[in-house]
C-alpha positions in Angstrom: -94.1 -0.1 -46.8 -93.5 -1.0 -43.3 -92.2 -3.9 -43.8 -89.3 -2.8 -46.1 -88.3 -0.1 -43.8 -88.0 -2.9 -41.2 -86.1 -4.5 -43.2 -83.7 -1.6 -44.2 -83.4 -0.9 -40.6 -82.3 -4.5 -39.7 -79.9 -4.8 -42.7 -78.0 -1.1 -41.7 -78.0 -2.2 -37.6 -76.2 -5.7 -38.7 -74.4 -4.0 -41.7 -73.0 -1.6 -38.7 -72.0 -4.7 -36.1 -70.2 -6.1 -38.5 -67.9 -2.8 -38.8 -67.5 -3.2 -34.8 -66.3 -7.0 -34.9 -63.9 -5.8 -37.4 -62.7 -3.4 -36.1 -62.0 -5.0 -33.1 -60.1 -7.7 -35.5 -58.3 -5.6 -37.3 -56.8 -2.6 -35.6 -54.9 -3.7 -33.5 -52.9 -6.1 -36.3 -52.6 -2.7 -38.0 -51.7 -0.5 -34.8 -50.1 -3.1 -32.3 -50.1 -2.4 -28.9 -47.1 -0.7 -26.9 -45.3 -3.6 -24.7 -45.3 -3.9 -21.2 -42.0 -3.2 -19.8 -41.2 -5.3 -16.9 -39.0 -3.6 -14.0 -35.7 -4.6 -13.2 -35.8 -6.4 -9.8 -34.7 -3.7 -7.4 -31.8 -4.4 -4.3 -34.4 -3.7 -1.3 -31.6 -1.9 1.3 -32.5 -2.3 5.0 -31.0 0.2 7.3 -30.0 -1.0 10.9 -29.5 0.2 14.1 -28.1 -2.0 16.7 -26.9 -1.2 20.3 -24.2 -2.8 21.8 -25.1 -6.0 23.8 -21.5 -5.5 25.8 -19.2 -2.7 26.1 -16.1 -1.3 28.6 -12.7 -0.1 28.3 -9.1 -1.3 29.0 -6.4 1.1 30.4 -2.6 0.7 30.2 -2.3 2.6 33.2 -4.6 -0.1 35.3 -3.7 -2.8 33.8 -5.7 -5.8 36.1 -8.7 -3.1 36.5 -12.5 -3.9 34.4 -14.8 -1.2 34.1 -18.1 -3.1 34.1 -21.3 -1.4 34.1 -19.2 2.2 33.9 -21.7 4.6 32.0 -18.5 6.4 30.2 -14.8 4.9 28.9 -11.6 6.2 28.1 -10.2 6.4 25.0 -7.3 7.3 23.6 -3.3 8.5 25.2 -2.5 10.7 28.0 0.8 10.4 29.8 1.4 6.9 30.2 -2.4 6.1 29.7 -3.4 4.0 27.0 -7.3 3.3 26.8 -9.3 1.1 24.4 -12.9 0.7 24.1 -14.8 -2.7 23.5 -17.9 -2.8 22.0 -20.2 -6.2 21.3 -22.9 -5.7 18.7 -25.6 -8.3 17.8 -25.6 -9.4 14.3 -28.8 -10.7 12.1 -27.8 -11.8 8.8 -27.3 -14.3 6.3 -23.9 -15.3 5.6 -24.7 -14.4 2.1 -26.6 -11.4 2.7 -24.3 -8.1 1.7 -23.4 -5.5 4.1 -23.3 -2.1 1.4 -22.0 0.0 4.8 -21.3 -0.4 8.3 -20.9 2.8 10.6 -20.4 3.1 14.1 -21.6 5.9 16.1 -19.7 7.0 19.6 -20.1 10.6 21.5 -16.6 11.3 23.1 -15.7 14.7 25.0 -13.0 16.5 26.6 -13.3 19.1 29.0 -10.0 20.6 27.9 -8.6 22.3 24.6 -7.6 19.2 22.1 -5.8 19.0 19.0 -8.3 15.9 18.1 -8.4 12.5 18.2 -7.2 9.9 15.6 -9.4 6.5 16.1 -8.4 3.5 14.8 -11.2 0.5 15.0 -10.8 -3.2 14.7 -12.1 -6.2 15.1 -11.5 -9.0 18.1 -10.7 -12.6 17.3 -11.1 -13.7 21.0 -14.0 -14.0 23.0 -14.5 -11.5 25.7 -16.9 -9.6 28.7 -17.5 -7.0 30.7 -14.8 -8.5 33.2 -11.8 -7.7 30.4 -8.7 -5.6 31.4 -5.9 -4.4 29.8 -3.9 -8.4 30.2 -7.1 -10.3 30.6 -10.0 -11.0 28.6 -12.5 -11.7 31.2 -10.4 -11.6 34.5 -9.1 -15.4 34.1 -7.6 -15.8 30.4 -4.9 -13.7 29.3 -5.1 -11.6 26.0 -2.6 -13.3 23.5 -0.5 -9.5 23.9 -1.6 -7.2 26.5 -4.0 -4.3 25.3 -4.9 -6.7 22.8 -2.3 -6.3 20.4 -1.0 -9.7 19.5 -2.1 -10.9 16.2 -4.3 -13.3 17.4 -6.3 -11.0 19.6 -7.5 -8.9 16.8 -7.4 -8.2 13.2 -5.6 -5.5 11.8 -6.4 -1.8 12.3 -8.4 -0.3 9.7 -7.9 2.7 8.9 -8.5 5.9 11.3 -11.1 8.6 11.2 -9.8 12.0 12.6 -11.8 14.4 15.2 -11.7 18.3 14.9 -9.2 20.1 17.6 -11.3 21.2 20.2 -11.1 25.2 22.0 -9.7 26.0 25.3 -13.2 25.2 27.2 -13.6 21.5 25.5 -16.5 19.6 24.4 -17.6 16.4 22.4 -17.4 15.1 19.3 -19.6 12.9 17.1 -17.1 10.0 15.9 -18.3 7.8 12.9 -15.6 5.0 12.3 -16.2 3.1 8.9 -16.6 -0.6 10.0 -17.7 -1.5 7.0 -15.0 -4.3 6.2 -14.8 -5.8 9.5 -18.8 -6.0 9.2 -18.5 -7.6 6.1 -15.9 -10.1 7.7 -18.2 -11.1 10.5 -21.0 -11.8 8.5 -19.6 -13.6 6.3 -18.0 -16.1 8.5 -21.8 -16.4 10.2 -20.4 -14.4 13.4 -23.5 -14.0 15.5 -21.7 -10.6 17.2 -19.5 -7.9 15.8 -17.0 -7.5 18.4 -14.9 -4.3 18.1 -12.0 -2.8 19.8 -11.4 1.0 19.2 -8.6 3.1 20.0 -7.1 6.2 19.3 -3.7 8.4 19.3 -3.5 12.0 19.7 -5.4 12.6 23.4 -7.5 11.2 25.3 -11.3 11.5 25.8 -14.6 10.4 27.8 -16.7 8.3 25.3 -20.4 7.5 26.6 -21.0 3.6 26.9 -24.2 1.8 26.6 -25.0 2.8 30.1 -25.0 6.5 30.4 -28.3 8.0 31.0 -28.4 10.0 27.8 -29.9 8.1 25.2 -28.8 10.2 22.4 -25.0 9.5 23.3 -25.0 5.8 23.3 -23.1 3.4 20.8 -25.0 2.2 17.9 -23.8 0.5 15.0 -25.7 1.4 11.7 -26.0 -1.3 9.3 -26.9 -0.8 5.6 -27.7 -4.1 4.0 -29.8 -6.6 1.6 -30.0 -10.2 1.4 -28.7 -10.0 -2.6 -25.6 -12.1 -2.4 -22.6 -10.5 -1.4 -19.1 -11.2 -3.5 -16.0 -12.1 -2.5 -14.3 -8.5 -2.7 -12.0 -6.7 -5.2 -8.6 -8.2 -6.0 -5.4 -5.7 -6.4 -1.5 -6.6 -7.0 1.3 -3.5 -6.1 3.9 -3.6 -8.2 5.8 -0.7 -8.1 8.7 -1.7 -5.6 10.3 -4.9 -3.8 9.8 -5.0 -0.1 12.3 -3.0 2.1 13.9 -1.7 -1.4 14.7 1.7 -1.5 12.6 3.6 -3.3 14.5 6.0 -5.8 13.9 8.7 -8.6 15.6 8.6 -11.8 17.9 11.6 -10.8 21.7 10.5 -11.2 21.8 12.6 -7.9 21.0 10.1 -5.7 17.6 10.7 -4.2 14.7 9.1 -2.6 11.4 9.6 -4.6 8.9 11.7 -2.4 6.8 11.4 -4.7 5.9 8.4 -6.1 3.8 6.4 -8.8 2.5 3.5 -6.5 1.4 1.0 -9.5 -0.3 -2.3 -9.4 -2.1 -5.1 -11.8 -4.0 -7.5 -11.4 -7.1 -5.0 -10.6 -10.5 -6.3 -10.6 -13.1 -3.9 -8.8 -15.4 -0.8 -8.8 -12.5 0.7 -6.2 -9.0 1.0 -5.4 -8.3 1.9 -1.6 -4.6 2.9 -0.4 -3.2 3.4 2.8 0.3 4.5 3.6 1.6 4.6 7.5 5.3 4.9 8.7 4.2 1.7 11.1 4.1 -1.9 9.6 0.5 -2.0 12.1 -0.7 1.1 10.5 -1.3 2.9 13.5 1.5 6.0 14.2 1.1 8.9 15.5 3.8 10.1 13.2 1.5 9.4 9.9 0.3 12.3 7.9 -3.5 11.2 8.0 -3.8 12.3 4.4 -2.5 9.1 3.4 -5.2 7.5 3.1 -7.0 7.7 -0.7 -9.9 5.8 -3.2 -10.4 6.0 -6.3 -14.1 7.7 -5.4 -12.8 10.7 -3.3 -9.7 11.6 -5.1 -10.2 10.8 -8.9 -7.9 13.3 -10.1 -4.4 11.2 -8.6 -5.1 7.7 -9.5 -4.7 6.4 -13.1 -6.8 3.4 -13.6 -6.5 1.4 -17.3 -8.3 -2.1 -17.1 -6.3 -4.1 -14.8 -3.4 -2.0 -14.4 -3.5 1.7 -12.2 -1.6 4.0 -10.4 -1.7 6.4 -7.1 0.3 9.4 -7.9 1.4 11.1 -4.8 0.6 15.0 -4.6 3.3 16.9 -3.6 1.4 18.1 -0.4 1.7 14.7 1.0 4.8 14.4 -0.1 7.2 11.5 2.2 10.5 12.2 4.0 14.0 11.2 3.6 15.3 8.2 5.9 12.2 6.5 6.7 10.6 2.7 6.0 6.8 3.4 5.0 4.4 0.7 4.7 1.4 0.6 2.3 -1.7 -1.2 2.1 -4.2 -1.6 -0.8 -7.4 -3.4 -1.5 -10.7 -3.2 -4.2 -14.3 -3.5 -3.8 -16.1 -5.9 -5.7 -19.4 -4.4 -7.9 -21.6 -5.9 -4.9 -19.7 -3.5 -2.5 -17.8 -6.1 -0.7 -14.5 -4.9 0.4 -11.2 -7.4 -0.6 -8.2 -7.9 1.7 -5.6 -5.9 1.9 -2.1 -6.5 0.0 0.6 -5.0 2.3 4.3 -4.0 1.4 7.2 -1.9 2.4 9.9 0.4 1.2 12.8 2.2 2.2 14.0 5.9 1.6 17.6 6.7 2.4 18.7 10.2 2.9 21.7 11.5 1.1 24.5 13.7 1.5 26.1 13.7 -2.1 28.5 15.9 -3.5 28.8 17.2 -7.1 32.2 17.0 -8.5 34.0 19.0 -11.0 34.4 16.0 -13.3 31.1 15.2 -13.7 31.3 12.6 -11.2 29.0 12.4 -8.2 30.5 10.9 -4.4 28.8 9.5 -1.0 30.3 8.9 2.0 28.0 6.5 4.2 28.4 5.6 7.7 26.6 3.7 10.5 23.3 5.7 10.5 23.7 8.4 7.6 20.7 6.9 5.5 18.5 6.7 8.7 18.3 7.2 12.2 16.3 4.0 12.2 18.6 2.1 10.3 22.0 0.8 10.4 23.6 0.9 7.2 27.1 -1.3 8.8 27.6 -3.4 11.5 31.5 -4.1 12.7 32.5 -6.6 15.3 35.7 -8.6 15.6 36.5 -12.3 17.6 39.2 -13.3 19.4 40.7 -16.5 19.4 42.1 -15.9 23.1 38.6 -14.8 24.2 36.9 -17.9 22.5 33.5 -17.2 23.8 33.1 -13.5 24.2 31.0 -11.3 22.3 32.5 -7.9 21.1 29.6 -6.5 19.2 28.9 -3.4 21.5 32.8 -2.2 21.9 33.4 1.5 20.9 36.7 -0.5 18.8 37.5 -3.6 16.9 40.8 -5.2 16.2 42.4 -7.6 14.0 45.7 -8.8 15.0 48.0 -12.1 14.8 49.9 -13.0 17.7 52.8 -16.3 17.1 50.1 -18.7 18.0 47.0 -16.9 17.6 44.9 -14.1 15.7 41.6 -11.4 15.9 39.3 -11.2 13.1 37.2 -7.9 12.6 33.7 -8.9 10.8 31.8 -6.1 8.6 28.2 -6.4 7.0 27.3 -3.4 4.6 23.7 -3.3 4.2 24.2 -2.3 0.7 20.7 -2.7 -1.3 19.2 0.5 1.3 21.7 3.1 -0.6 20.0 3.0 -4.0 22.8 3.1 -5.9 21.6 3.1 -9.6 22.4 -0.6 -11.3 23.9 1.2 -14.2 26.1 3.5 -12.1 29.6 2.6 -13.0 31.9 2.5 -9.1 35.0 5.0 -10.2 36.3 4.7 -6.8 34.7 2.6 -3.8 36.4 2.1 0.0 35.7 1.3 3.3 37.6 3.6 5.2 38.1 3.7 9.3 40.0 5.3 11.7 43.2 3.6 13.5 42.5 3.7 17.7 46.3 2.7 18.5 48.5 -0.5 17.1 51.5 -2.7 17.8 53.9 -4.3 15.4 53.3 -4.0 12.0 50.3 -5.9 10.9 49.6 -6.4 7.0 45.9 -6.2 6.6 43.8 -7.4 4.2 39.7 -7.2 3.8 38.2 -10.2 2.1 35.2 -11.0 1.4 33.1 -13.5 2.8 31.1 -16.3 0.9 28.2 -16.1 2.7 26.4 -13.2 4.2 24.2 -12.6 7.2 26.3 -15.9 9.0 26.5 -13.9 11.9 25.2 -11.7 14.1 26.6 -8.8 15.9 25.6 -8.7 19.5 26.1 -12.6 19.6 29.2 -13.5 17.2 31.8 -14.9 18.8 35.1 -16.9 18.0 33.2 -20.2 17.9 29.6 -19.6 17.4 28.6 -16.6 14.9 24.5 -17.0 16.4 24.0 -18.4 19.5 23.2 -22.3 18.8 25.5 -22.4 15.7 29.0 -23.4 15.5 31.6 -22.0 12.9 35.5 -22.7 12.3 38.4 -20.2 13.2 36.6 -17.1 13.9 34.7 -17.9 10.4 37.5 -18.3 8.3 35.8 -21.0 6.8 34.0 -18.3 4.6 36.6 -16.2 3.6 36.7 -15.6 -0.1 38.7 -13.3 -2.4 40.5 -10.0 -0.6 39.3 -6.7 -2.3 42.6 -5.1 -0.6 45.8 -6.4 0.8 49.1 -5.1 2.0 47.7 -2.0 4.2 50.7 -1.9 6.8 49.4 -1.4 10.0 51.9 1.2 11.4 51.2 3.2 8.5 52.0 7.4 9.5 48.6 8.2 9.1 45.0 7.0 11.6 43.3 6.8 8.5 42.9 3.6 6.8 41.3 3.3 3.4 40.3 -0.5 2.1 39.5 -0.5 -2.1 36.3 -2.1 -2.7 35.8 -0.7 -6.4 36.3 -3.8 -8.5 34.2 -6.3 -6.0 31.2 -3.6 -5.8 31.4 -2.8 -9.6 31.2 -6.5 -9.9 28.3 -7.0 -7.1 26.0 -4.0 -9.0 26.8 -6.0 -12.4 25.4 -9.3 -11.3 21.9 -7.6 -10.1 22.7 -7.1 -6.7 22.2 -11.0 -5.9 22.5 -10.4 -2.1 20.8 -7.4 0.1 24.0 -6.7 2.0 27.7 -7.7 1.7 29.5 -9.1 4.3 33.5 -8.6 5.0 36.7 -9.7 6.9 39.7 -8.3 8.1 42.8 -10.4 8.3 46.3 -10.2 9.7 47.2 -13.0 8.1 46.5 -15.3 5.0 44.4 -19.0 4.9 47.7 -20.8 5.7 49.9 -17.8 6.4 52.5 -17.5 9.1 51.7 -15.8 12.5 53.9 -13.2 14.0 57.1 -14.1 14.3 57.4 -12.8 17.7 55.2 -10.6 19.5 51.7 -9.3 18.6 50.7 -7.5 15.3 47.8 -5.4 16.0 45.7 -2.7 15.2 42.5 -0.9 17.0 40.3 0.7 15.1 37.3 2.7 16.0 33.8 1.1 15.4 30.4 1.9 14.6 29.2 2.5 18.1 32.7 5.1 18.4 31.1 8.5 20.3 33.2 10.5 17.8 31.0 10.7 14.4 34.2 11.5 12.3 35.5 8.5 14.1 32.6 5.9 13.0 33.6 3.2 9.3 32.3 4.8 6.4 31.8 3.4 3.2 33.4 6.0 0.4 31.7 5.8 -3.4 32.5 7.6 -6.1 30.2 7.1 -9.1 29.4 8.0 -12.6 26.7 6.7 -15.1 27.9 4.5 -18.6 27.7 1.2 -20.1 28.8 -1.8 -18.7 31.8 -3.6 -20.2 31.2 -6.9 -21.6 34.0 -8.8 -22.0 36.9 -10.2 -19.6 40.6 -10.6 -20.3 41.3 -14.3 -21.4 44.3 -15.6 -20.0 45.9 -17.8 -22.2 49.4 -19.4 -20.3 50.4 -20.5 -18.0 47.6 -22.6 -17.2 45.8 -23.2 -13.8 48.1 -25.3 -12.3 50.7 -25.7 -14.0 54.5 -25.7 -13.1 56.9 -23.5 -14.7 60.7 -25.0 -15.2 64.1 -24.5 -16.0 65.7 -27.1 -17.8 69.8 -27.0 -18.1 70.8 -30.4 -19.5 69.5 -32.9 -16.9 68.5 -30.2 -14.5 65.3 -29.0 -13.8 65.1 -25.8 -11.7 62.3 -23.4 -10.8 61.6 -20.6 -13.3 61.5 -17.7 -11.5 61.3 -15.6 -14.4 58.1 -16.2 -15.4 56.0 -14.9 -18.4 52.2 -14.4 -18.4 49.9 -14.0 -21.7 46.4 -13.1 -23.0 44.8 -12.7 -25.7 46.0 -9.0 -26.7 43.4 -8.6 -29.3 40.6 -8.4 -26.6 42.6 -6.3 -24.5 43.8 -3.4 -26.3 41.2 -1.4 -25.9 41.2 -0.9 -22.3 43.2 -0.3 -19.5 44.4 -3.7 -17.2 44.8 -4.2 -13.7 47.0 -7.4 -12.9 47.5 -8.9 -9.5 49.9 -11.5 -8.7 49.8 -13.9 -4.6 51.1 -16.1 -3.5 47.5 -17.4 -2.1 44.7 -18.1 -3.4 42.6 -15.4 -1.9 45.2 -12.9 -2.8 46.0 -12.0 0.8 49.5 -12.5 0.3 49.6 -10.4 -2.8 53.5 -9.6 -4.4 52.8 -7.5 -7.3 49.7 -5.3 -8.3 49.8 -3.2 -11.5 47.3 -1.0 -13.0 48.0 0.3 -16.5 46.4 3.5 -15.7 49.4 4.9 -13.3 51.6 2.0 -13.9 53.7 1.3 -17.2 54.8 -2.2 -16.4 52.8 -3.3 -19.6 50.6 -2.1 -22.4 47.4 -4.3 -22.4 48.1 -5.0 -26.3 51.5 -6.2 -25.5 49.8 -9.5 -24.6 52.4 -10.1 -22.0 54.4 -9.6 -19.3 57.5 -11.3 -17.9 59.1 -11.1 -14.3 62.5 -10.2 -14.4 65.4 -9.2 -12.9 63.8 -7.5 -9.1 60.8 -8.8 -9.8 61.1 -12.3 -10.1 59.6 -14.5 -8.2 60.7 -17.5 -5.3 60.9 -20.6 -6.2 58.3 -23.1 -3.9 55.6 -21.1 -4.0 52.2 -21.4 -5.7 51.1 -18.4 -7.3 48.0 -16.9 -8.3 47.5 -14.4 -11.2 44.1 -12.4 -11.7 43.3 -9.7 -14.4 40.5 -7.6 -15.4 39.6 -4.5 -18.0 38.9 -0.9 -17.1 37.4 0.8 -19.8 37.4 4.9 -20.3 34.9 5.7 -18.3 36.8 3.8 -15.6 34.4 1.1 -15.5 36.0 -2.4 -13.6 35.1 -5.4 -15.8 
């Protein structure tokens, strides 16, 4: 009986190992077990804190002074002071390593009341010590600029940080400039130093250098970084305006836009940044310091869709009329590396327009109207008895023709700054100026000229239009087609007007192909006669005039409606052909002459016909316009010259006609 309980108790202990070998087979087939999850490898940040290895300032005001080993440095404007702080900080990195943030850290003070300091940092491109001044970079070699503002001395301002206003009794501030670029930049390139200039706009203060005695108020740059590769920054493309192009609304009331869309494309980044300044160097004292925005800190403006985006301007930042503002943009990269900036410019004019009854709008425009900073037309005039002198500062120019000699007045209308709409049609357009005194009696005509921006005005002269280049007769050479003729000089009245409103209709139909227009005034034609004895001469007043009222003004009367598409076709006589008489034998001139076109293009619209005796229809002998005049009907299809107007015989004439349509529209 022993035995077989023995045996029972053997077979139920292996019976039960067996269930434990099983087990351990088969449970986890049935029940597998939960996978490992591996991390995702983590960017280890370092954070940095490096002291300057070099610092001093630069003053304006002491311009061959250094300030090595001074324990404080000026920085910022007062008076005629203008002091800069230079700072040399160590740097430890791989060229590939990425620099998330770069900060650096200055205690300034003022023991006065302060309305705050704007600081500005940047990075130097030339070596430099202790021993540097305002002209010198270590007391031998000169900065390329002095203060170090040539573009080889530094890179370009970023932007500027902005200090609270301090009270009546003073005290100090905490700056923290974002270097952040300019560290990226140095590392990068394998710099073993970040070398910084600082300066500032708004006052001036005491900032503590590397050798004051409080520890607490010393430099220090504070570098956030990791040795994960760093990219090669965020690319953007602004597309919203052409530089130095005005920048309009939509209104038909001529108007800058204060507010604009600033768009671009081309966008690849985790950030926009945008910078505007009313200084191409980004750096004025005049700037709202609002205008500086991301995509991070002020969501709600920008509009970003893939590549494309857009900074709407809030009205509270709105710009002003007649100024040139600059704008920068750039994008970060998803490693935080900061691209380069794209840079542009653009123009708003300031208007004075006037509403008129008819639905029409007008603009009168002189000298400086659209700007104090800008000169919207430049006058001059050369002399052929005063071959080399420039005239390009007088209060007056002239044009005159002596019996052997003449005067040539030169104009340049910088045109594209008005913002005149492209699809504006010109109802009326002059130049108009103001008669000084006059002589004889001069028939004037303005022309235009061929080529614009030949000359220059405070160097033009009879022979040379720049100094170092020649031209022929005063620049007749580039006289083209008159836009007026036959304005007698001894007219009753000081007031001169010149029609311009074909030739600009035409200019604002062909896209504007030139940024400004450039003009002549003639006493004479190409090969026309000079006085016959005596001077014929006029003075008028010029753009430099003390008298405002005084001053050229271009005149513009405009309206908005489609362009007309076709031109007249002139069908006889032919370009160059000779027109006879023939009496038997006898051939004689026909002074009775009888123009054609094609009538069935014509009739619709009203016709202006003009009729020289040149080719640049200086010497013009018959103008008709079949809006006032009744000469003709443009579906007549012809017109002859007859009785008191027919023409002399010897002469080569010249015959030009275009279409008005009803909205007064020049074809």
């Amino acid at each position: 009986m022993r035995n077989r309980t023995a045996n029972r108790n053997v077979s139920t202990a292996v019976t039960l190992i067996l269930m434990f070998l099983l087990a351990d087979v088969f449970v986890p087939t049935a029940f597998p077990a939960p996978e490992v999850l591996k991390e995702e490898p983590a960017v280890q940040h370092v954070i940095s804190t490096i002291s300057p290895t070099l610092d001093t300032y630069i003053d304006s005001d002491n311009p061959n002074s250094d300030y090595a080993g001074a324990d404080t440095g000026l920085l910022g404007v007062s008076g005629t002071s203008d002091a800069r702080l230079l700072l040399s900080f160590p740097l430890n990195f791989a060229s590939t390593d990425t620099i998330h943030s770069a900060r650096l850290d200055l205690v300034c003070s003022n023991n006065a009341a302060s309305i705050g300091l704007a600081v500005y940092p940047a990075s130097t491109s030339l070596t430099w010590d202790e021993n540097a001044t305002w002209n010198s970079r270590d007391g031998i070699l000169a900065w390329g600029e002095p203060g170090v503002e040539d573009g080889t001395d530094r890179s370009d301002w970023e932007p500027p940080i902005v200090t609270s206003p301090l009270g009546p009794t003073g005290g100090s501030s905490n700056v923290q400039l974002n270097v952040t670029a300019l560290a990226q930049s140095a590392v990068a390139s394998g710099a073993s130093a970040l070398e910084i200039i600082v300066s500032a706009l708004g006052s001036q203060y005491d900032c503590a250098l590397n050798e004051t005695l409080s520890v607490g108020n010393r430099p220090s740059l504070r570098v956030d970084s990791s040795t994960s590769t760093a990219g090669s920054g965020g690319t953007i493309t602004p597309n919203f305006v052409d530089d130095g192009a005005p920048l309009m609304s939509n209104d038909f009331y001529l108007a800058a836009d204060l507010n604009p869309s600033m768009t671009w494309d081309s966008y690849s980044g985790i950030l926009a940044e945008v910078q505007i300044s009313m200084d191409d160097g980004f750096k004025s004292d005049q700037d709202n310091y609002n205008w500086l925005y991301n995509t991070d800190v002020h969501t709600p403006i920008f509009t970003i869709s893939g590549a494309t985006g857009a900074l709407n301007i809030p009205s509270t930042d709105a710009f002003e009329n007649g100024t040139e503002m600059h704008y920068r943009m750039r994008a970060m990269d998803p490693t935080g590396t900061l691209g380069s900036w794209t840079s542009g410019y653009f123009f708003l004019p300031a208007h004075d327009i006037t509403a008129n009854n008819d639905g029409t709008a007008s603009i009168a425009v002189d000298v400086n109207d659209l700007s104090d900073d800008f000169i919207f037309i430049e006058d001059t005039y050369v002399d052929e008895n005063n071959k080399n002198v420039n005239f390009g500062s007088d209060s007056t120019f002239v044009t005159q023709v002596t019996t052997t000699r003449e005067t040539i007045s030169h104009f340049r209308i910088n045109f594209d700054h008005l913002g005149l709409h492209p699809n504006a049609t010109v109802v009326e357009a002059s130049l108009n100026v103001t008669r000084s005194t006059s002589s004889g009696s001069a028939s004037l005509a303005l022309h235009e000229v061929d080529s614009v921006d030949i000359w220059s005005e405070n160097e033009v002269t009879w022979r040379r239009p720049t100094n170092g280049q020649l031209w022929d007769e005063g620049g007749r050479e580039y006289l083209d087609y008159v836009t007026d003729s036959g304005v007698i000089g001894s007219q009753t009245s000081d007031d001169f007007v010149f029609d311009m409103t074909s030739m600009l209709q035409q200019y604002l139909d062909d896209g504007m192909p030139t940024s400004s227009l450039d003009f002549a005034m003639t006493a004479r034609s190409q090969n026309g006669a000079y006085a016959n004895s005596g001077v014929d001469s006029v003075t008028f007043h010029s753009s430099d005039a003390v008298n405002e009222d005084d001053k050229p003004h271009l005149y513009i009367k405009y309206d908005w409606s489609s362009p007309v598409t076709v031109a007249p076709s002139l069908t006889s006589p032919w370009d160059g052909e000779t027109l006879w008489n023939q009496t038997g034998h006898n051939f004689t001139g026909n002074r009775t002459p009888t123009l054609t076109w094609a009538s069935s293009i014509s009739s619709s619209y009203d016709m202006i016909l003009e009729l020289s005796t040149d080719s640049l229809f200086h010497d013009r002998v018959a103008r008709i316009d079949t809006r006032t005049d009744t000469d003709f009907a443009p579906s007549d299809g012809e017109i002859s010259f007859t009785g008191l107007d027919s023409l002399e015989a010897g002469h080569m004439y010249n015959w030009r006609m275009l279409h008005v349509d009803s909205d007064n529209r020049h074809g």
